[in-house]
C-alpha positions in Angstrom: 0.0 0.0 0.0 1.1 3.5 -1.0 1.3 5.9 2.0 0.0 9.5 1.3 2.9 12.0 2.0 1.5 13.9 5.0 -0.1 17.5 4.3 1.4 19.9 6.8 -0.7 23.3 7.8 0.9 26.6 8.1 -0.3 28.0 11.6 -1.1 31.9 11.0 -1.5 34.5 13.6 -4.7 36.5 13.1 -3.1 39.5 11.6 -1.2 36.8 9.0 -1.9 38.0 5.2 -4.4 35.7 3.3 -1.9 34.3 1.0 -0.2 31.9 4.1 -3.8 31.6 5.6 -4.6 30.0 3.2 -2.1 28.1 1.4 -1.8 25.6 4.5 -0.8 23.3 1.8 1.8 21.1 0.7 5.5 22.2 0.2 5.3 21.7 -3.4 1.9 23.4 -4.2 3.5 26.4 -2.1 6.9 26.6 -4.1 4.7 26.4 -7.4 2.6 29.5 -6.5 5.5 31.9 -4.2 5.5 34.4 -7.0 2.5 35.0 -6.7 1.6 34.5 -3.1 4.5 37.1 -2.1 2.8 39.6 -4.6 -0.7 39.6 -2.6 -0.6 42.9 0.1 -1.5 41.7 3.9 -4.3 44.3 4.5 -5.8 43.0 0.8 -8.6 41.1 2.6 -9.0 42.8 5.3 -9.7 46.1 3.3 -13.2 44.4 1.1 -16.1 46.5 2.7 -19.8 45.6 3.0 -21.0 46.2 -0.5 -24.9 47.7 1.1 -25.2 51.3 1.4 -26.3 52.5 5.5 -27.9 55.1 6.9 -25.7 57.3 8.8 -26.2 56.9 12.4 -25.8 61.1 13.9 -24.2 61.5 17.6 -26.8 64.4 17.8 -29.6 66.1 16.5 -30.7 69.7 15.1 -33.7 70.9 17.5 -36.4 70.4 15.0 -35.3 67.0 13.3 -37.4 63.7 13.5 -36.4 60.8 15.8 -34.0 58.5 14.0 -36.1 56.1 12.2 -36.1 52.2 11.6 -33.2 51.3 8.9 -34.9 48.9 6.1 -31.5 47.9 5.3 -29.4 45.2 6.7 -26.2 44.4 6.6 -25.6 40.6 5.3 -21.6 40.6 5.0 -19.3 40.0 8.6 -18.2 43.2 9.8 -14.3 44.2 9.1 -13.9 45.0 13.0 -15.5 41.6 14.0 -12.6 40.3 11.9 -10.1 42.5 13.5 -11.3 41.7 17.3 -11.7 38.0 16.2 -15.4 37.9 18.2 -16.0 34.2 16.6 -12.9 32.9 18.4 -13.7 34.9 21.6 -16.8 33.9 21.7 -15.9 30.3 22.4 -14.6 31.6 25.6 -17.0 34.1 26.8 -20.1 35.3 25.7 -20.1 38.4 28.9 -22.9 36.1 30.6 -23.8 37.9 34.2 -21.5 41.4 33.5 -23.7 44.4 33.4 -22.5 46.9 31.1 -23.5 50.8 31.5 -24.2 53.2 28.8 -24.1 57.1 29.2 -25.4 58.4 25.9 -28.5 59.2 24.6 -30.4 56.8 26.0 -30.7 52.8 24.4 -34.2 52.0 23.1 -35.4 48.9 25.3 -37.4 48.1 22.6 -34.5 47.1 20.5 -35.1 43.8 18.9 -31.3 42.8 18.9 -31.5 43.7 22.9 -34.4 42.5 23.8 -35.4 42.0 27.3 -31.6 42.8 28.2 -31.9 46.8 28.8 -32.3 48.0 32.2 -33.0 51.9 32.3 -32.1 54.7 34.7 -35.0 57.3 35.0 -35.7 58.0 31.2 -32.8 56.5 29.3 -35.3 53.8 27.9 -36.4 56.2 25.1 -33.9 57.0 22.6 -34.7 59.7 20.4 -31.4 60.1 18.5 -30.2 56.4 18.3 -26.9 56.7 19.1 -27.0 55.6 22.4 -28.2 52.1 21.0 -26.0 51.9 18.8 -23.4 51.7 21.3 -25.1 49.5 22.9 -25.5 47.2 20.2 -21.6 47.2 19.7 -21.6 45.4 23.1 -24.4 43.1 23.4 -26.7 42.8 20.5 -27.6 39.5 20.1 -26.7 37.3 16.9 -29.8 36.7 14.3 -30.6 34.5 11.6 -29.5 35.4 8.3 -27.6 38.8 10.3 -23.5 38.8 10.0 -23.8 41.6 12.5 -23.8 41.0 16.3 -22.4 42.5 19.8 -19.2 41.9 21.3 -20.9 40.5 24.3 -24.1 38.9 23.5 -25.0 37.5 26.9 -24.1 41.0 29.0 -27.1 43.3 30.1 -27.2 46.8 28.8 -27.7 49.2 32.4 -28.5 52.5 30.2 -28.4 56.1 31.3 -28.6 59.4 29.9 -25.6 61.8 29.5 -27.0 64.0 27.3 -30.3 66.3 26.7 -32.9 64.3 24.1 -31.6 65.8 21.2 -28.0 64.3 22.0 -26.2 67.3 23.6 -23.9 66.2 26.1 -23.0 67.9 29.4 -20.5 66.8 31.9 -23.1 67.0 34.8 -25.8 64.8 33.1 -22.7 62.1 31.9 -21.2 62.4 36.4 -24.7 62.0 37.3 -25.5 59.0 34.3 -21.9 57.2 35.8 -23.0 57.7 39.2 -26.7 55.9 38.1 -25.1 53.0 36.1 -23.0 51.9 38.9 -25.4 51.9 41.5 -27.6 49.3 39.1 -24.5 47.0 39.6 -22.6 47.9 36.2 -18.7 46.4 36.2 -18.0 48.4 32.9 -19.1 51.4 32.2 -19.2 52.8 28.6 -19.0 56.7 28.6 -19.2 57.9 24.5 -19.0 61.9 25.1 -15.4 63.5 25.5 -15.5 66.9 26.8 -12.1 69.4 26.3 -12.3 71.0 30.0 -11.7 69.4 32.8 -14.8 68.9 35.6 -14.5 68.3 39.1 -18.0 66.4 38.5 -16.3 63.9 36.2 -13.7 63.2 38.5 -15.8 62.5 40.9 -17.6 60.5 39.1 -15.2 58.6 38.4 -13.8 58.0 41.3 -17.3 56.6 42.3 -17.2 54.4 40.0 -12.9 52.9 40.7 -14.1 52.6 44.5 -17.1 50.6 43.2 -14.8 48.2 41.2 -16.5 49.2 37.8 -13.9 49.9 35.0 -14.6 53.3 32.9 -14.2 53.1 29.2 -14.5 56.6 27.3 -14.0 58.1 23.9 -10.9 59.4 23.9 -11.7 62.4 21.4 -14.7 63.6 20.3 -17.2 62.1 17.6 -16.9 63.7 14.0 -19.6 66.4 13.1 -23.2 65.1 13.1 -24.5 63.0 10.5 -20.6 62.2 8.6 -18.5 58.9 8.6 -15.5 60.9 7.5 -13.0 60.4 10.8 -12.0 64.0 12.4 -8.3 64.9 13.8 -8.7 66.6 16.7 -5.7 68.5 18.4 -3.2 66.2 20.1 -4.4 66.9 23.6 -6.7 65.7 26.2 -10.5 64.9 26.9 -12.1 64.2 30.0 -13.4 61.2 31.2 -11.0 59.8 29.4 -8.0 61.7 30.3 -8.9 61.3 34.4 -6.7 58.5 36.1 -8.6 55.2 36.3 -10.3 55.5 32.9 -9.2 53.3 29.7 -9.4 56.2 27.3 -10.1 54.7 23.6 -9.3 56.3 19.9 -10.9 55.2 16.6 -9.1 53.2 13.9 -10.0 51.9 10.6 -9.7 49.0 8.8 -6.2 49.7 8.5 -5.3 50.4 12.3 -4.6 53.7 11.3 -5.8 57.7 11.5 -5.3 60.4 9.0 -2.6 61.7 10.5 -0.8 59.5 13.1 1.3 62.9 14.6 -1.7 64.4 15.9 -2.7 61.3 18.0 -4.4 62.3 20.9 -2.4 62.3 24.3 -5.4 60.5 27.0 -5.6 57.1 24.5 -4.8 54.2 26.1 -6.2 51.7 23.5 -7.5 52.2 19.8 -10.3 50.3 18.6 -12.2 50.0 15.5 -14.4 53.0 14.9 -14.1 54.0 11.3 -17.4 53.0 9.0 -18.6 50.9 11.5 -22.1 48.9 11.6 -24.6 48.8 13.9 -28.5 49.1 15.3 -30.8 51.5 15.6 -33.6 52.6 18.3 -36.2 50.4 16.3 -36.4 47.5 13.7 -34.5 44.9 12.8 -32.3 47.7 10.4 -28.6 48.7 10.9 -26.7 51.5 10.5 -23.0 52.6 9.9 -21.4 55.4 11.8 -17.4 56.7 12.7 -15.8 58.1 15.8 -13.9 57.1 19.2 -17.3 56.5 21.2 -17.9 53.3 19.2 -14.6 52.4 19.4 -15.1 52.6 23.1 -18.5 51.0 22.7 -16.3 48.0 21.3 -13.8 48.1 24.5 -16.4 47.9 26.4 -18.0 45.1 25.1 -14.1 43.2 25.6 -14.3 44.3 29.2 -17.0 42.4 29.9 -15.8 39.4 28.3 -12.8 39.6 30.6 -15.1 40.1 33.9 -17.3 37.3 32.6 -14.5 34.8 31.9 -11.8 36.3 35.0 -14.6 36.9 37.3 -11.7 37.8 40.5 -10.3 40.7 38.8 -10.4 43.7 39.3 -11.5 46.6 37.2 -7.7 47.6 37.3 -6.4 44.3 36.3 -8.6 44.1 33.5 -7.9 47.1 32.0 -4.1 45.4 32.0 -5.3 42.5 30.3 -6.8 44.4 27.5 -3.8 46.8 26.9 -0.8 44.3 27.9 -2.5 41.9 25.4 -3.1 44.4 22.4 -1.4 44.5 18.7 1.4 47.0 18.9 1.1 50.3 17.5 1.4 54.0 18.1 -1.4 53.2 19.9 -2.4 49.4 21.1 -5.2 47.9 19.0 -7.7 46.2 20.8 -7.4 41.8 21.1 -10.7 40.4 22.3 -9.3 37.4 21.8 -5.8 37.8 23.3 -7.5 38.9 25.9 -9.3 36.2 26.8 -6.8 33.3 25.6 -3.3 34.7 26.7 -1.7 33.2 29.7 -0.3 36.1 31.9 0.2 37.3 35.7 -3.1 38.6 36.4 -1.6 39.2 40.2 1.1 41.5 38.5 -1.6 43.7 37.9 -3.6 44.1 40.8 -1.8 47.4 41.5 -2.3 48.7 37.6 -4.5 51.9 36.8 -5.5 52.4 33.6 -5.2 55.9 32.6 -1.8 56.6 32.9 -1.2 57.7 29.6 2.4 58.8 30.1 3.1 54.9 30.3 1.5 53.2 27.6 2.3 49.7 26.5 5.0 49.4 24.3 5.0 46.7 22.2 7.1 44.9 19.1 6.6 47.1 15.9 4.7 47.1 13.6 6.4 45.4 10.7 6.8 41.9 13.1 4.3 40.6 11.6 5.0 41.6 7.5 8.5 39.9 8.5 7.3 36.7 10.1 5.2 36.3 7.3 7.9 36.7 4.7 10.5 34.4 6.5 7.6 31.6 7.0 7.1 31.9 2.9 10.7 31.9 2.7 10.9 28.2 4.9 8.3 27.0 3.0 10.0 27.7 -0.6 13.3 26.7 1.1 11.4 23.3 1.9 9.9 22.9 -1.4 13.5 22.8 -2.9 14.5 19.9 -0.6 11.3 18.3 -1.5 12.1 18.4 -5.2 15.8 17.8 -5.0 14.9 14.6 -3.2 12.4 13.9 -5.9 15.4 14.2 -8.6 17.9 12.7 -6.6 15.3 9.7 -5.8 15.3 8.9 -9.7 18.7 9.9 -11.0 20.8 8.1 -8.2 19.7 4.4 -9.5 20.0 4.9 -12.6 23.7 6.8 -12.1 24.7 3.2 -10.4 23.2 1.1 -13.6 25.8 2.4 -15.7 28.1 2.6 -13.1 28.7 6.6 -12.9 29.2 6.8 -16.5 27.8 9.6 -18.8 24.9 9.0 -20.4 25.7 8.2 -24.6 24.1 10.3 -27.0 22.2 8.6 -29.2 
């Protein structure tokens, strides 16, 4: 019986291009297509975009505008930033079953479909008028749907919703204190804050300091949202925003598909974490629509959501500790990009961290560059070629050596 040679696979990190995910393959396949395969860019998947056209979902809303209506549109293809946090694989760890998440925004609709019986509201945050509020809240916990690609990063969490804002969106730092002093007290363990103010208020800090002494981890947008009712991604001046500047708060910055900004000098200086935020898809206040929206709050909508993963799977941490897990853990840049899933499956010293705050942006993670991965992946195409020689000099050397000792090392006649 003829033994089948044995097909090895090539193990890829999650930020490995396409071309080694998927040429797993034989040695010889590989060395037949490395021309090509070294041609293909890394980022050449993870670029495609859903091909449906969204409504824009605003941050606020002019005094005489209409309520955001119901999309009629949905979105069928997998989110880019699902692929980026790798939620399928997280999800076979943790789900965010028994964390309560808090949301100080507009408001989030309890009559969501995607968050169905899973919204508990402070005063009169169960009414949202401008949407966005729900939208954040879907980034965390909307539940997955038949025939949806779209779901929350936490799908088993509960939504605790308050209102930061008047009901036309307009934020003020004394309604987003009092919304962070409202969530905590309904038992939230993260708490999602999406306005980002540029003057300091004693009210925030006490706020938050509320929240540390109540274990609950603060996650907030480290710069403002873009204008109302655009996708295209502002550049604020490189300075900070409160909450997220305030020690004890994980202070988050949009990315896109890329990981990037449009200019990566003016990176604002209270980010601890980036997230994805750019062109981004989500729910709205009513019906089964979604919606596509830019800007840091969503990116610390999806933070927020990886928090609660963390408490749901490390339940003895602390909020501090968790916030170490999710930076210590993320893909180096100028600014670490989010993991859920390193987060949840890398081994580390959580004990190391019980002393950690989050917030101290003068010390952020530093990580490997960048360009560790483009090199990994060009010396693992390089091994493989390498390997495909042997293979076929094996080959050759498996048919010419017999016949070499048939005529005894002599030449070959001509004929």
């Amino acid at each position: 019986m003829t033994r089948r040679p044995r097909r090895e696979t090539v193990r890829c990190g999650p930020r490995c291009s396409a071309a080694v995910r998927s040429a797993g393959c034989g040695l010889l396949p590989l060395a037949l297509t490395a021309a090509a395969v070294l041609a293909v860019s890394p980022t050449a998947v993870a670029d495609e975009r859903p091909t449906v056209k969204l409504p824009v979902m605003a941050a606020e809303l002019t005094d005489h505008a209409d309520c955001t209506k119901a999309s009629t549109t949905t979105a069928t293809a997998t989110p880019w930033e699902h692929q980026s946090l790798e939620l399928s694989r997280a999800a076979r760890i943790s789900q965010g079953a028994g964390v309560k998440v808090g949301v100080v925004d507009t408001g989030v609709a309890t009559g969501a479909p995607a968050l169905s019986g899973r919204v508990e509201a402070v005063g009169v945050a169960g009414d949202d008028c401008v949407g966005h509020g729900t939208f954040v809240a879907g980034l965390i916990a909307a539940a997955p749907a038949k025939g949806v690609a779209f779901h929350g990063v936490a799908p088993r969490a509960t939504i605790v919703s308050a209102r930061g804002t008047t009901e036309r969106g307009a934020p003020s730092a004394a309604d987003v204190a009092a919304g962070i002093r409202g969530v905590v007290d309904a038992g939230a363990r993260v708490v999602e804050v999406s306005a980002a103010f540029a003057s300091r208020s004693s009210a925030l800090d006490d706020a938050v300091s509320y929240a540390t002494e109540h274990d609950a981890l603060v996650v907030a947008a480290a710069v403002p949202d873009p204008p109302r009712g655009t996708v295209e991604k502002s550049t604020p001046a490189p300075r900070d925003y409160w909450p997220a500047a305030s020690p004890g708060v994980l202070g988050v910055l949009d990315v896109d598909v890329r990981g990037t900004r449009p200019d990566a000098a003016l990176l604002p200086a209270g980010a601890d974490l980036a997230a994805p935020g750019d062109g981004v898809v989500g729910i709205g206040p009513h019906g089964g629509g979604h919606f596509v929206g830019s800007g840091a709050s969503f990116a610390a909508g999806y933070t927020a959501g990886a928090a609660a993963l963390v408490r749901a799977a490390f339940p003895g941490l602390s909020a501090a500790q968790v916030a170490r897990r999710l930076t210590s853990t993320a893909y180096p840049d100028d600014v670490p990009r989010l993991d859920a899933y390193a987060a949840l499956a890398s081994v580390m010293d959580d004990t190391q961290a019980a002393g950690a705050t989050a917030g101290a942006h003068g010390a952020a993670v530093r990580m490997p560059d960048r360009t560790h991965g483009e090199r990994a992946t060009r010396t693992a195409l390089l091994v493989c070629a390498v390997g495909a020689a042997v293979v076929l000099l094996v080959g050759w050397a498996a048919l010419a050596v017999p016949r070499g000792r048939a005529r005894g090392w002599r030449p070959a006649r001509r004929p």
